[in-house]
C-alpha positions in Angstrom: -25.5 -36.7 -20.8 -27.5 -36.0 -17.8 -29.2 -32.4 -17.3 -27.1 -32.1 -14.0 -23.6 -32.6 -15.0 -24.3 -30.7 -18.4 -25.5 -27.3 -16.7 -22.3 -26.9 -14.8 -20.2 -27.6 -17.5 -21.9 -24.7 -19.6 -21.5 -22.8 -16.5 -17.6 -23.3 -16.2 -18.2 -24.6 -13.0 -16.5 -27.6 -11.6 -19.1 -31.0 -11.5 -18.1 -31.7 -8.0 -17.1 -29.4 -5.2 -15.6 -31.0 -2.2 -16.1 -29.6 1.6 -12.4 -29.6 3.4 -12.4 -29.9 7.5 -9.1 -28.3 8.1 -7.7 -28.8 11.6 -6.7 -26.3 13.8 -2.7 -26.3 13.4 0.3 -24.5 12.0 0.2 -24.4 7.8 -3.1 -27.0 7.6 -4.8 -24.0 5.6 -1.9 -23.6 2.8 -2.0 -27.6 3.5 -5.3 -28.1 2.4 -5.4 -25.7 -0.1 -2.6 -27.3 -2.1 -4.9 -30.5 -1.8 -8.5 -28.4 -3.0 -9.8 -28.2 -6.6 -11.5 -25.3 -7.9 -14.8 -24.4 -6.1 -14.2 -26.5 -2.8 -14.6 -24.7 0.4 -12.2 -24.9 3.1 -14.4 -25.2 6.9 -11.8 -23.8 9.5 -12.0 -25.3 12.9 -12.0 -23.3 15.6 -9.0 -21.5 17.1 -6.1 -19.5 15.8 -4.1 -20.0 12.7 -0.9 -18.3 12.4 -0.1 -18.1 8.3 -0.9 -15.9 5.4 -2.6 -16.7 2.4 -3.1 -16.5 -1.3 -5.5 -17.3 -3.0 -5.3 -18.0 -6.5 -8.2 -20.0 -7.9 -12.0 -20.0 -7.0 -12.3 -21.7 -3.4 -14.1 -20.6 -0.8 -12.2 -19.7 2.9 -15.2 -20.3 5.7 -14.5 -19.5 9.2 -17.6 -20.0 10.7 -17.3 -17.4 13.0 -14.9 -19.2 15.0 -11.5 -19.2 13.5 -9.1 -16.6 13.2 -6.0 -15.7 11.1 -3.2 -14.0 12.5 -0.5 -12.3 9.9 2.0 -11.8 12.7 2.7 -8.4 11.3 3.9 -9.5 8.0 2.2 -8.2 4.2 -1.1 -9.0 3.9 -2.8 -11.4 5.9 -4.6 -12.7 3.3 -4.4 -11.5 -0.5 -6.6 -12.7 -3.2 -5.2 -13.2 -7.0 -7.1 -16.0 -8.7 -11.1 -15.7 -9.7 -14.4 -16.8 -7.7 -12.9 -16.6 -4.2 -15.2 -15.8 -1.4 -13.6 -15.0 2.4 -16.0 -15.4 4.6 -16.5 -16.1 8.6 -13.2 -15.4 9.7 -11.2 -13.3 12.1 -8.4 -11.6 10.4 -5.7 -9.8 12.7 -1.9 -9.0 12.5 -1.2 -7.3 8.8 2.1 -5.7 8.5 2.8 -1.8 8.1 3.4 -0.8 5.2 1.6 2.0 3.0 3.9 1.4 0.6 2.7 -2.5 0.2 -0.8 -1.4 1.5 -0.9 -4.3 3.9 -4.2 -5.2 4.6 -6.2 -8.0 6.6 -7.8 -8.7 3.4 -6.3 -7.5 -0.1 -7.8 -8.4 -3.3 -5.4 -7.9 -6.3 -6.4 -6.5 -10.1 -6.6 -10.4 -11.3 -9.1 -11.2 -8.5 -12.7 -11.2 -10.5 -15.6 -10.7 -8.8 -14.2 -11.8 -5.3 -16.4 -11.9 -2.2 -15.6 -10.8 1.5 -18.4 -11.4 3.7 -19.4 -11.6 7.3 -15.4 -11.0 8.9 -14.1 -8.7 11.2 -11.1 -7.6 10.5 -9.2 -6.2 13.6 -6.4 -3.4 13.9 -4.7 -4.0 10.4 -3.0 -1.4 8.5 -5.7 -1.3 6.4 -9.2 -3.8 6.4 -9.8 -4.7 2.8 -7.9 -3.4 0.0 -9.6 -3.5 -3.0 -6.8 -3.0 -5.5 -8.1 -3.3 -9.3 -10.4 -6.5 -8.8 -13.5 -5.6 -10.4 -17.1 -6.5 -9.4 -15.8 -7.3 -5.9 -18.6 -7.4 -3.0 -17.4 -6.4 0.7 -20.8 -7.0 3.1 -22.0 -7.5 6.4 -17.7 -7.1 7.8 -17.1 -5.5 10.8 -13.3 -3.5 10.4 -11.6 -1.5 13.2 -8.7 0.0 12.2 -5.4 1.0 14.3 -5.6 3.4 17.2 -1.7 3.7 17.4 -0.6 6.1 15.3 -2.0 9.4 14.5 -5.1 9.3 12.2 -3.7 10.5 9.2 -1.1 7.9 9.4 -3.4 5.0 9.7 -4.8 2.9 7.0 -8.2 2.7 5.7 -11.0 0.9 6.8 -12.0 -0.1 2.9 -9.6 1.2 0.3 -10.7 1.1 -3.4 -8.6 2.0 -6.3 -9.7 1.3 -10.0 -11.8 -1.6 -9.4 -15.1 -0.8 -11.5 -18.2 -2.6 -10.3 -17.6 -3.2 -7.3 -19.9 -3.0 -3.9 -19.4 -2.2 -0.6 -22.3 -3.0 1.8 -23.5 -3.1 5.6 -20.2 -2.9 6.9 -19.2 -1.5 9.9 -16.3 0.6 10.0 -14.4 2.6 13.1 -11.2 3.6 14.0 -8.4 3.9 11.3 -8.3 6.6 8.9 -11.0 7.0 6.4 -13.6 4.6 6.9 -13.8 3.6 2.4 -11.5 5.5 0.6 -12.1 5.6 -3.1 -9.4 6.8 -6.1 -9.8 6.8 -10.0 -12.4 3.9 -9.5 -16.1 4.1 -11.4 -19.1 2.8 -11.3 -18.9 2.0 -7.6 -22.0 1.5 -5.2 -21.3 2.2 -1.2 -24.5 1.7 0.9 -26.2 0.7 4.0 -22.4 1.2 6.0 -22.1 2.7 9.5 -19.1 5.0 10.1 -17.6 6.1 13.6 -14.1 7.9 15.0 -12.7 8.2 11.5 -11.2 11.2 9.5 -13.7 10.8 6.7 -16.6 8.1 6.2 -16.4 8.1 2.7 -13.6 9.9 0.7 -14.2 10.2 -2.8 -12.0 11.3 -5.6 -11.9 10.5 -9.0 -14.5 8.4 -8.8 -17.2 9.4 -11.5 -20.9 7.3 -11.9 -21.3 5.9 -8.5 -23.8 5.8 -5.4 -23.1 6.3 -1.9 -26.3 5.8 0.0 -27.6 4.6 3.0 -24.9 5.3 5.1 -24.5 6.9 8.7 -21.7 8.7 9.7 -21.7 9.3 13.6 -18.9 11.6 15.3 -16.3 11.3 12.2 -14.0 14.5 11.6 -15.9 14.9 7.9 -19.6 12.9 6.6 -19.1 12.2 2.8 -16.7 13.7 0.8 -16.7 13.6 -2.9 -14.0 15.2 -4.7 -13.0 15.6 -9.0 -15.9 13.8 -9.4 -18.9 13.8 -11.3 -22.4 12.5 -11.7 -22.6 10.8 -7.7 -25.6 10.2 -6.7 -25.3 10.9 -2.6 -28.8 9.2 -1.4 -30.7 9.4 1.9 -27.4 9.3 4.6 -27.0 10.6 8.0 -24.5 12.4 9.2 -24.6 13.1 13.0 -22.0 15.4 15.0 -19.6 15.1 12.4 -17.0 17.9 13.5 -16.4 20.0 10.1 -19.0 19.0 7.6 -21.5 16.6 6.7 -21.1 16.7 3.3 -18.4 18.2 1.1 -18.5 19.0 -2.6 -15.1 19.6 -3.6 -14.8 20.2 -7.9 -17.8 18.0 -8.0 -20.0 18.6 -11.0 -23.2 16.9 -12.2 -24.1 15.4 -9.4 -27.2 14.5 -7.1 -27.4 15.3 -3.2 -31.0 14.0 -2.7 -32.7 13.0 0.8 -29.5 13.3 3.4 -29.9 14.2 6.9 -27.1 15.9 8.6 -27.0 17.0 12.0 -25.0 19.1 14.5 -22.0 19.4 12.4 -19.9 22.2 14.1 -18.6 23.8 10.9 -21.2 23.3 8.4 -24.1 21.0 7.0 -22.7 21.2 3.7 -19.5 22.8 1.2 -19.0 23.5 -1.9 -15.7 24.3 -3.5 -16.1 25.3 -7.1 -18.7 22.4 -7.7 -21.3 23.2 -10.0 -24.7 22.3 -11.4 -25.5 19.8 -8.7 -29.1 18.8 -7.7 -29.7 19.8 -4.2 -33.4 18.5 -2.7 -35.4 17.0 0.0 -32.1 17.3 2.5 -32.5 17.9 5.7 -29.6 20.3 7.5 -29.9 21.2 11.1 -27.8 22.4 13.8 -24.5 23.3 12.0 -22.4 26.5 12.5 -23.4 27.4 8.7 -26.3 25.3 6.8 -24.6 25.4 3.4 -21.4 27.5 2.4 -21.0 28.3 -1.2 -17.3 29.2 -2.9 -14.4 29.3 -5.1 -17.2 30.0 -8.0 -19.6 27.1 -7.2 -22.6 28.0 -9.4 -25.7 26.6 -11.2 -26.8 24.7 -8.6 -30.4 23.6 -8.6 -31.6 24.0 -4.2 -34.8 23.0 -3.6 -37.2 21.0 -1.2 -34.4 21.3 1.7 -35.3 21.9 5.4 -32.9 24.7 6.6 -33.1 24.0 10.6 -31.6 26.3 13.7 -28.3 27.0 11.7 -26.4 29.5 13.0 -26.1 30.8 9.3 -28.6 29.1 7.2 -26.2 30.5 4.1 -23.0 31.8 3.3 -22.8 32.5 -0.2 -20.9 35.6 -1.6 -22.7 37.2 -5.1 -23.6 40.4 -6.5 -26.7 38.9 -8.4 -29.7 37.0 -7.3 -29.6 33.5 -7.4 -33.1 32.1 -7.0 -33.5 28.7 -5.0 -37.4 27.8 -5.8 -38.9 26.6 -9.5 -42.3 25.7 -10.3 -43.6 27.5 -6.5 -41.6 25.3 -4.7 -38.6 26.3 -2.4 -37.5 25.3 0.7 -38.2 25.4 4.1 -36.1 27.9 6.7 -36.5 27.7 10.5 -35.9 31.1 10.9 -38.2 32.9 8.4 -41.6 34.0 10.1 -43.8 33.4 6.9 -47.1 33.7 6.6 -49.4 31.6 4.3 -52.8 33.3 3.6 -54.0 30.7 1.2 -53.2 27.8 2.8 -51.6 26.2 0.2 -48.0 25.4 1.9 -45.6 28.2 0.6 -45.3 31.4 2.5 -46.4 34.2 0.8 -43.3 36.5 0.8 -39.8 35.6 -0.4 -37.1 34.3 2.0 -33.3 36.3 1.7 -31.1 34.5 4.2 -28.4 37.2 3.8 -27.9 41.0 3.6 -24.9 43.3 3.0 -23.5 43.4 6.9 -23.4 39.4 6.7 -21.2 40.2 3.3 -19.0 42.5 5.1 -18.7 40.2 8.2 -17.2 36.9 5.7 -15.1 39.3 3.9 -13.8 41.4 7.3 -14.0 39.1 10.0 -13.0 42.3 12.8 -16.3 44.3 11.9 -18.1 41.3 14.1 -16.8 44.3 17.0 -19.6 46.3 15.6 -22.4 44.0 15.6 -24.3 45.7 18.4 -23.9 49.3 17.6 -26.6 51.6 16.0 -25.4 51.9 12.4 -25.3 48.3 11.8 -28.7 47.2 13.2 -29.9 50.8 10.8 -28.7 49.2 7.8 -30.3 46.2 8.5 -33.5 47.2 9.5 -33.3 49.0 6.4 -32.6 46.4 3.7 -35.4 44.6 5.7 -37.6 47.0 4.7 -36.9 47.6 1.1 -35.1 44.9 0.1 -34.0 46.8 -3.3 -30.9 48.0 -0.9 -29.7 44.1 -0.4 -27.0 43.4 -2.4 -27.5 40.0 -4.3 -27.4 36.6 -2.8 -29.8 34.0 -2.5 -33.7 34.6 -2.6 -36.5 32.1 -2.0 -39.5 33.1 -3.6 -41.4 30.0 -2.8 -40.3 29.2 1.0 -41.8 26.1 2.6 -44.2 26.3 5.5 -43.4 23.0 7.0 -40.3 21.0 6.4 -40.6 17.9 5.0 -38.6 15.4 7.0 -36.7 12.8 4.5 -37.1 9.0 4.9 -33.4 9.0 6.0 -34.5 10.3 9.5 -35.4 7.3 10.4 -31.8 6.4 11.0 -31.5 9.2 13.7 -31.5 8.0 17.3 -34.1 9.5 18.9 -34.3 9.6 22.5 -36.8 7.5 24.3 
């Protein structure tokens, strides 16, 4: 037996895969398809096709960048339930609207393995592509806008993911809708290189343990990244730019890394923690935010270091009656408003940073003494924690404070003008 017709048969694959030209008319897709053998591809022409489609054996679906598929506002335009099946080229338009059903321009079931959905766009469906229990699954390269006629929270997601280990979502671009991917009770899950805009959340994460999310941008979304009941993330070297309430969001998050993120002019705060603890902070980069990074509901054991702290309104907001120390081995981070000095020259300013004192402690706890901000007995027990700093009451101290702030590869992601 020749070499070539053995390898494919050790492979599983079929000997001979056959190209189909399907013509531009009502049915021909579900036509051909009833004619294809495992492996074939289907070449659309160009033009509209109104039909739905399942997809239950390994066959590839290949637009060419010219064809679309219209649902007419029934299920899912497309739903994928057989293995090897890769969706690729195509407009997709006109899923129904139903949550219930999840209708989707592009839904791959639990018995789809290892599906790929490449190079679509995917216009104002319910949701974009629904990846429900078909593991290994690769969504790359798509472009998915989501409805703009309901209100946000009752719109679908851009990618939805639910218990579909293994699988990869990649250089998407994802606006409008609801949350741009949305991830439940799924592990082992890598989200990178995706660019987020006029969402509720660009990624929303919950129970969703060993996974990356990395390379992302988030621009203008109501919340950046969002990882919730989680643990061990790794959050890697994304952007998060005018994002209205946070950048990122630690919500009973544990054991997880936050390394080389840039977030930026987020009106609330850079970053949150709700009773998340012993996560790796460093080399982030937080600037412009009502509050740099907020600290609650018992949030503790968290390592903080190598961070650029950077024209926050409140560089911290973290409530404690003991010292929590955010430098080790003489190595802190950097905070815009500190005026260190460095007599040595070798990088870290020689006195410790404290971002807080009591009257900040009073002001989170009693919002109405903010009335008394100008008079003399505040700015005296100020000036005299500043000067012996045994009267502060716990908090965070620096010992090692940065003198410059190292600026994360991520930044090159910013805009910048000129």
């Amino acid at each position: 037996m020749r070499w070539s017709l053995l390898i494919p048969l050790l492979l599983g694959s079929p000997l001979w895969a056959a190209d189909w030209d399907v013509p531009n008319r009502a049915g021909a897709i579900n036509e051909t398809l009833a004619q294809a053998a495992d492996g074939d591809t289907l070449r659309l022409s160009p033009g509209i096709y109104t039909e739905t489609l399942v997809l239950d054996r390994p066959v590839t679906i290949d637009g060419q960048g010219q064809a679309t598929i219209d649902g007419q506002g029934e299920g899912s335009v497309i739903t994928v339930t057989g293995p090897g099946v890769t969706v690729r080229g195509l407009t997709v338009i006109g899923s129904g609207s139903s949550h219930d059903g999840i209708d989707s321009g592009i839904q791959l079931t639990k018995t789809a393995k290892a599906p790929v959905v490449e190079d679509n766009v995917l216009l104002g469906n319910l949701y974009g592509v629904d990846i429900h229990g078909a593991r290994d699954s690769i969504v790359r390269g798509n472009r998915i806008e989501g409805r703009q006629d309901q209100r946000m929270n009752d719109r679908g997601n851009g990618v939805y993911v639910w218990n579909a280990p293994g699988s990869v979502v990649d250089s998407n671009d994802i606006r409008y809708g609801r949350d741009g991917i949305f991830v439940n009770s799924s592990k082992k899950n890598t989200f990178t290189g995706n660019l987020f805009r006029d969402l509720r959340f660009a990624v929303h994460y919950m129970y969703a343990d060993d996974s990356v999310v990395s390379d992302n941008v988030s621009i203008g979304n109501d919340l950046g990244y969002a990882v919730m009941f989680t643990t061990n993330v790794k959050v890697a070297d994304n952007v998060s730019i005018g994002d209205r309430e946070h950048g990122v969001m630690l919500n009973y998050a544990n054991k997880s890394e936050i390394t080389g993120n840039v977030v930026i002019g987020a009106k609330e705060k850079c970053t949150f923690l709700y009773n998340s603890n012993k996560n790796e902070f460093t080399d982030n980069w937080f600037e412009g935010c009502g509050i740099g990074i907020h600290f609650t509901a018992g949030s503790e054991r968290n390592r903080i270091v190598g961070n650029a702290f950077i024209g926050n309104r409140t560089q911290v907001k973290y409530v404690s009656t003991k010292w929590v120390e955010w430098s080790e081995e003489e190595r802190g981070n950097y905070w815009s408003d500190f005026a260190a000095y460095d007599v040595d020259g070798d990088g870290i300013a020689d006195a410790p940073y404290r971002p807080n004192d009591s009257m900040d402690h009073v002001l989170w706890t009693q919002p109405a003494a903010k009335l008394l901000l100008g008079s003399p007995a505040v700015q005296l027990v100020r000036w005299s924690q500043s000067a012996f700093p045994a009267l502060l009451p716990g908090g965070v101290m620096d010992s090692n404070p940065l003198m410059q702030a190292p600026e994360p590869p991520a930044m090159k992601k910013v805009p910048h003008d000129g």
